[in-house]
N, C-alpha and C positions, 0 to 999 in steps of 0.2 A: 444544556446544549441539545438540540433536534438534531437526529443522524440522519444523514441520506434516508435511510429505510425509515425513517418518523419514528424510532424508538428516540426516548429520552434520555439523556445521562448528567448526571450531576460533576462536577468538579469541583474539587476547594481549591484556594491555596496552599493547603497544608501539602507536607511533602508526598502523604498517599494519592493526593488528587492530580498534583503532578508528575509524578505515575506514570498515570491513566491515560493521561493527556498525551505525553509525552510517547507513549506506547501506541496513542490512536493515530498522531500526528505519523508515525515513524512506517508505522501499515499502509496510512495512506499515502505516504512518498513513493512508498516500495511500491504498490498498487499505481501509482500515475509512471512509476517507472519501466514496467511491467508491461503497461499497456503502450508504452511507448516504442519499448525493443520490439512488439510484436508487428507495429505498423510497418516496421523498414522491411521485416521479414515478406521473400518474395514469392515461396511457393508454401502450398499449406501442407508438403511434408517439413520443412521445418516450423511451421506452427505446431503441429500436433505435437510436437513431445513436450513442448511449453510447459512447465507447474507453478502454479501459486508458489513461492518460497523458496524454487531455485536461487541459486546464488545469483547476481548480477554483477559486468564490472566492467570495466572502459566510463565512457558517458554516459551508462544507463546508470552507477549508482557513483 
């Protein structure tokens, strides 16, 4: 599988490879999540405290 950024990554079916997957899939929800709570936000002092990996909860996760 080709990533956004063109790096490569393999997956099997075996249970290590679902994983992987499973782990890329899971970043990239939280990430469309992420960027989603930030669009409603109305002034950009509540964007700036925003982090990768805060918690989310209501409709954003």
């Amino acid at each position: 599988m080709t990533l956004y950024d063109g790096r490569v990554r393999h997956f099997s079916l075996k249970t290590e490879g679902q994983i992987n997957l499973n782990g890329l899939l899971r970043q990239t929800t939280y990430c469309n999540h992420l960027m989603s709570y930030i669009k409603i936000l109305e002034n950009i002092s509540d964007v700036l405290p925003v982090v990768y990996g805060q918690e989310l909860t209501g409709e954003f996760w």
